[in-house]
Residue frames relative to the residue before (quaternion, step in Angstrom):
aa qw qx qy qz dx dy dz
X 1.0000 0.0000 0.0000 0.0000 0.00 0.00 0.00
X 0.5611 -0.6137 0.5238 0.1848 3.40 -0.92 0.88
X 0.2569 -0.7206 0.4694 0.4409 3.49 -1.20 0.15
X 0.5109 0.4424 -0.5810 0.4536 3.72 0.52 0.32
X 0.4612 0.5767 -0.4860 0.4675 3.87 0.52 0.45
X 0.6617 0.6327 -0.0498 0.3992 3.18 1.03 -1.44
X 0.7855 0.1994 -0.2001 0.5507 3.24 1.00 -1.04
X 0.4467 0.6795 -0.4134 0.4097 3.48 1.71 -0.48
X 0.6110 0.7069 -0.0129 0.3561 3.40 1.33 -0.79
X 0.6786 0.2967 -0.0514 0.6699 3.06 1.33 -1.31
X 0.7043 0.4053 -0.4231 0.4008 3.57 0.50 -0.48
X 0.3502 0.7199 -0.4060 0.4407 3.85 1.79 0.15
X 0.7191 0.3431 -0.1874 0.5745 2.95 0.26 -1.65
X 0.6635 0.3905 -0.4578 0.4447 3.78 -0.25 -0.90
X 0.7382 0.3421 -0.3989 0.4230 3.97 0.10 -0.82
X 0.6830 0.3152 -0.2700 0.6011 4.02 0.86 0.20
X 0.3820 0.7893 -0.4461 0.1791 3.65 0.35 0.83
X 0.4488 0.6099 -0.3170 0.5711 3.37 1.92 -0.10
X 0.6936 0.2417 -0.3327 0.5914 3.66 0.71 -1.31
X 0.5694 0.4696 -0.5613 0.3745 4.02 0.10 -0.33
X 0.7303 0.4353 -0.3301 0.4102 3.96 0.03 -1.14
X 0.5926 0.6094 -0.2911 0.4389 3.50 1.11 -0.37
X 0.6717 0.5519 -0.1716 0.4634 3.32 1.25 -1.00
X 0.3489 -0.7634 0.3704 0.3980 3.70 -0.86 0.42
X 0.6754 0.3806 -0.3030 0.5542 3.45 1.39 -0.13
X 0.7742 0.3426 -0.3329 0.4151 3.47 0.57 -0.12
X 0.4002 0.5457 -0.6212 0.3953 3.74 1.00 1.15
X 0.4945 0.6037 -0.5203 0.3469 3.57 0.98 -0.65
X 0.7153 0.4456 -0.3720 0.3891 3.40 0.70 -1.01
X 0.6534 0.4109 -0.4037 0.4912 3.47 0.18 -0.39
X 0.7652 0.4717 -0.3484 0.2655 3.53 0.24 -0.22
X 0.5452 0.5822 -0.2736 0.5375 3.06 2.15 -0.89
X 0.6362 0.3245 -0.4391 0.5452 4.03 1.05 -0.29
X 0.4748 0.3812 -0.6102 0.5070 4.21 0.54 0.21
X 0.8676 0.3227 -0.3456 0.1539 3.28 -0.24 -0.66
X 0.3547 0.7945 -0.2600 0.4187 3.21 1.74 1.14
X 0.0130 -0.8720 0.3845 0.3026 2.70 2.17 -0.31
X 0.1896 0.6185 -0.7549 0.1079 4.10 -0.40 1.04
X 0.5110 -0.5756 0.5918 0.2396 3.55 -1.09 0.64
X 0.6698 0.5688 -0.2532 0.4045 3.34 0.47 -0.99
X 0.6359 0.6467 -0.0926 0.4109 3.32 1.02 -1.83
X 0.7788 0.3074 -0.2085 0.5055 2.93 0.50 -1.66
X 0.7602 0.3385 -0.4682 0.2973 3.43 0.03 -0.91
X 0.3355 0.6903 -0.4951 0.4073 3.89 1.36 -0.02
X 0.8775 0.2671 -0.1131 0.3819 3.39 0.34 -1.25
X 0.4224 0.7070 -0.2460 0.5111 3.31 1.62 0.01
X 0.4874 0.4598 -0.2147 0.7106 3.73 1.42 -1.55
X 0.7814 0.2492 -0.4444 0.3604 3.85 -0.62 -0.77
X 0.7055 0.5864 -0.2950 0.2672 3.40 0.48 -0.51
X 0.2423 0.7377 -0.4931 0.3922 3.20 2.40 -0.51
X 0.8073 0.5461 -0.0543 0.2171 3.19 -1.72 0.55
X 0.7327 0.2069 -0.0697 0.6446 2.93 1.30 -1.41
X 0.4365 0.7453 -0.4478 0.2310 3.74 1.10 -0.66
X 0.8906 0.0352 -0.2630 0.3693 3.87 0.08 -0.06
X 0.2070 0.4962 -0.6986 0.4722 3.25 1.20 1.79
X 0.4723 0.8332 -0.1447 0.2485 3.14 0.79 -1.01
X 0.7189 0.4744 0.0884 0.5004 2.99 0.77 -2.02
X 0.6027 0.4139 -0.2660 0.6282 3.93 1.03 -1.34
X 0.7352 0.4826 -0.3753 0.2927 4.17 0.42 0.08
X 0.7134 -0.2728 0.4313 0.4803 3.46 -1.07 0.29
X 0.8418 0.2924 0.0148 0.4534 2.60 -0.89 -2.56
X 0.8143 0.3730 -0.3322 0.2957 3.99 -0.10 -0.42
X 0.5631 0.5286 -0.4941 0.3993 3.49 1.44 -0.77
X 0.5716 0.6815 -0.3286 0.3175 3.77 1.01 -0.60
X 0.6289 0.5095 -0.2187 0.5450 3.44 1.53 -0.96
X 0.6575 0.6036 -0.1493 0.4255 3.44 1.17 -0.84
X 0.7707 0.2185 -0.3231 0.5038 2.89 1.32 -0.12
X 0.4221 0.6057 -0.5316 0.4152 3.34 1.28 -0.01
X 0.5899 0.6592 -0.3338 0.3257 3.95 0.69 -0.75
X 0.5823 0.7047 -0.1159 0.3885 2.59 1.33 -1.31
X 0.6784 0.3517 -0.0017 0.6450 3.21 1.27 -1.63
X 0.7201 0.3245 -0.3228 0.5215 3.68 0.64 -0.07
X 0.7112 -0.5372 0.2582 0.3727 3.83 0.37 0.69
X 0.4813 0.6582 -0.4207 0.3976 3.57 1.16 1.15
X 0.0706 0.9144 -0.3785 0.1253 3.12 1.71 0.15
X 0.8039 0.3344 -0.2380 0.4305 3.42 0.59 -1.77
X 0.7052 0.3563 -0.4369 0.4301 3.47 0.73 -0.99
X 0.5920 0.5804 -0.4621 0.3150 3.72 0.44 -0.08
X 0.5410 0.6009 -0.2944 0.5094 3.79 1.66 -0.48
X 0.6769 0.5854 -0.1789 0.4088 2.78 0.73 -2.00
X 0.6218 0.5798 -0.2930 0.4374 4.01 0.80 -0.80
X 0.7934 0.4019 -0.1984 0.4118 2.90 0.72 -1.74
X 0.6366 0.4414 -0.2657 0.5739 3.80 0.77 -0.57
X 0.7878 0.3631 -0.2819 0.4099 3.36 0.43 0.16
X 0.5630 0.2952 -0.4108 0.6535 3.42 1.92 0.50
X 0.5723 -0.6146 0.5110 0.1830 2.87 -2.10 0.79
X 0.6828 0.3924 -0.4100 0.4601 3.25 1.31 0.57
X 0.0676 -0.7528 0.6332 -0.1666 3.46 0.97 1.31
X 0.8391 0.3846 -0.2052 0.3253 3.84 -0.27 -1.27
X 0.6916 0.3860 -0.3898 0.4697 3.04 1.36 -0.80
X 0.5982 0.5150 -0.5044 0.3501 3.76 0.85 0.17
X 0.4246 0.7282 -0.2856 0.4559 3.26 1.65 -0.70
X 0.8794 0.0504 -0.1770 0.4391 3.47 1.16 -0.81
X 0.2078 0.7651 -0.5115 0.3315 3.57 1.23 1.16
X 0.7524 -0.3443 0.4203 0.3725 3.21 -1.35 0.47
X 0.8572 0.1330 -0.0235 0.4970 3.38 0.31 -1.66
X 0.5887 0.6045 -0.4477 0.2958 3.47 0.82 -0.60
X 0.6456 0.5955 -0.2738 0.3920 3.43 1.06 -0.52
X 0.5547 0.2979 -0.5047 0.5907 3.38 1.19 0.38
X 0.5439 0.5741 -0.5286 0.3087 3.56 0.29 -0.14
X 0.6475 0.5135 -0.2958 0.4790 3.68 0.99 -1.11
X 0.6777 0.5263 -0.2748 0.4338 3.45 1.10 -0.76
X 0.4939 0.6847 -0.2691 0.4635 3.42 1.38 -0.54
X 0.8038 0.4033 -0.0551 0.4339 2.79 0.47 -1.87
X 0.6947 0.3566 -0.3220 0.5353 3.77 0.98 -0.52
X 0.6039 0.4391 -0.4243 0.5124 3.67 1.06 0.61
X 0.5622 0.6393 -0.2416 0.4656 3.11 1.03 -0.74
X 0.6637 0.4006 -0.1281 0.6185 3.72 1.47 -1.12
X 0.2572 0.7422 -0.5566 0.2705 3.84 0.95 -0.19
X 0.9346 0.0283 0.0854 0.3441 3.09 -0.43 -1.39
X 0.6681 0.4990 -0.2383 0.4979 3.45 1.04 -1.00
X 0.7198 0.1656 -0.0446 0.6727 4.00 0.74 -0.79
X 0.0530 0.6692 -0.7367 -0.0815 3.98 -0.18 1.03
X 0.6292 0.6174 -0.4131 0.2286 3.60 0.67 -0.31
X 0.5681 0.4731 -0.3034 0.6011 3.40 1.28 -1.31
X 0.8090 0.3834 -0.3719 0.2452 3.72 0.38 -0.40
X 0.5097 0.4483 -0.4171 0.6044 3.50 1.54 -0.01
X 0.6429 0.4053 -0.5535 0.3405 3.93 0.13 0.11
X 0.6188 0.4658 -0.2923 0.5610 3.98 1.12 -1.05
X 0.6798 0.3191 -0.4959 0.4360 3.94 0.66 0.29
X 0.6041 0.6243 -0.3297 0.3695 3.52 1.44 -0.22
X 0.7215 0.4470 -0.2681 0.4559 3.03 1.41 -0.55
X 0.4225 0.6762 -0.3238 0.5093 3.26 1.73 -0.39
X 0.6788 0.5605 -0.2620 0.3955 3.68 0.23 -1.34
X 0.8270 0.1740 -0.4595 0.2733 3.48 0.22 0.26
X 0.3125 0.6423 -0.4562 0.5308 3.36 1.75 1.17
X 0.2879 0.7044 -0.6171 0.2005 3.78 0.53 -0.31
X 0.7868 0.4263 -0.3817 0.2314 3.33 -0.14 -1.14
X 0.7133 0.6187 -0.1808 0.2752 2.82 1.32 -1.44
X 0.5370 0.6674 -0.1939 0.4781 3.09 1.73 -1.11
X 0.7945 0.4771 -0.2729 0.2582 3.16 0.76 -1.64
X 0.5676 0.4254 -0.3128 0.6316 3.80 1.73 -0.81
X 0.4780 0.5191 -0.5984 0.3795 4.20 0.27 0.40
X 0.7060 -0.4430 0.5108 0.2106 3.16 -1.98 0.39
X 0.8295 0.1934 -0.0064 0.5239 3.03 0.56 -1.62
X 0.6752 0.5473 -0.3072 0.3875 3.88 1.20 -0.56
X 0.3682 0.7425 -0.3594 0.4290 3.35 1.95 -0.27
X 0.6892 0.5301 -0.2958 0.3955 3.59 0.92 -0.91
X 0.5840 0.6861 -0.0539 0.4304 3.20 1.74 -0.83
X 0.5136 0.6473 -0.1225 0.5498 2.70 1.70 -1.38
X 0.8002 0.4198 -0.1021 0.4160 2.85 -0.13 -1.87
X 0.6963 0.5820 -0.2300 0.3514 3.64 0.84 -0.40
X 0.5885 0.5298 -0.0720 0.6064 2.96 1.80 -0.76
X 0.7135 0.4462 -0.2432 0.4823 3.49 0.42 -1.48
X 0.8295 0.3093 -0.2632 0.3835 3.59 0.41 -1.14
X 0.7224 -0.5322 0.3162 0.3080 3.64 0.84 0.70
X 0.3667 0.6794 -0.5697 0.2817 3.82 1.34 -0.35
X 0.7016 0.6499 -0.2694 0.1133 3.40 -0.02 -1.54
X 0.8376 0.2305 0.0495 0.4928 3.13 0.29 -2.18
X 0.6991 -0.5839 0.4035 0.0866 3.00 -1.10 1.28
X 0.6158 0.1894 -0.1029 0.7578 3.76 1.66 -1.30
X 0.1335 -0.6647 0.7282 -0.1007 3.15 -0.82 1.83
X 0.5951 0.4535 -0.4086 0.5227 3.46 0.52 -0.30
X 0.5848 0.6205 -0.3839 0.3544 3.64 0.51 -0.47
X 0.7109 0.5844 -0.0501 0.3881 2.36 0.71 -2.08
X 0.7139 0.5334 -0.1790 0.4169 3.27 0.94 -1.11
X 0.5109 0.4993 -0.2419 0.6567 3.53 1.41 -0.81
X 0.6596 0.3582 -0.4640 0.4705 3.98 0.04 -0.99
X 0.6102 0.6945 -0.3083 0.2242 3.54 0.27 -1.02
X 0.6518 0.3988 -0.0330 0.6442 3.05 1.17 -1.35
X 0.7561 0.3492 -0.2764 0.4796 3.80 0.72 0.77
X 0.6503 0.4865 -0.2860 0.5086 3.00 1.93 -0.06
């Protein structure tokens, strides 16, 4: 295969990456070019996904792409989505979206403490709810007990004011 095959190729899949991540056989594909690590690529396919990330998330086939993004330098627009919809918690308590939050607040540990103290800030005033859920308990528990963020002292002081 040529490389103008190649890119003739990728700019397919990248211009059809919503209906691919959506799909059960055709998220593999989008995930198998994230997990190519191209810079270029990813943030290509990262940008199309803007938007879509926590329809996304509540799916089989997409919560799987979502996090691969996550892990392949889509980090912000994957934050940036979730904290900016009002259906943060209810992905927080989906089947699948909850590994996505879990992803993503590991995923923010160390490399982004910022993106991760804003997605626990917006999280925090769902605690309660989260903590008596099935699936938001994981969420819970990830947050509350201090694994995550980097400013535990922070954290520990916000807490006690919220």
């Amino acid at each position: 295969m040529t490389e103008d095959h190649k890119r003739g190729l990728l700019d397919i899949i990248i211009e059809n990456s919503v209906f691919l991540a959506q799909d059960p056989h055709g998220n593999y594909v989008v995930q198998h070019v994230l997990r190519i690590h191209n810079p270029f690529v990813n943030r290509r396919i990262c940008h199309k996904l803007q938007e879509f990330y926590v329809r996304l998330s509540m799916q089989k086939s997409g919560s799987h792409v979502v996090e691969t993004c996550a892990k392949s330098g889509g980090i912000v627009y994957v934050v940036n989505d979730l904290v900016q919809s009002d259906k943060l918690v209810e992905v927080a308590k989906n089947q699948f979206g909850n590994y996505v939050i879990q992803t993503v607040l590991k995923a923010t540990k160390s490399s982004y403490p910022g993106l991760n103290l804003r997605l626990e800030i917006a999280l925090q005033p769902h605690l309660a709810e989260l903590q008596y859920h099935p699936n938001g308990r994981n969420v819970y528990n990830l947050i509350k007990e201090g694994i995550i963020n980097p400013f535990n002292g922070i954290k520990q002081v916000y807490w006690q004011y919220c």
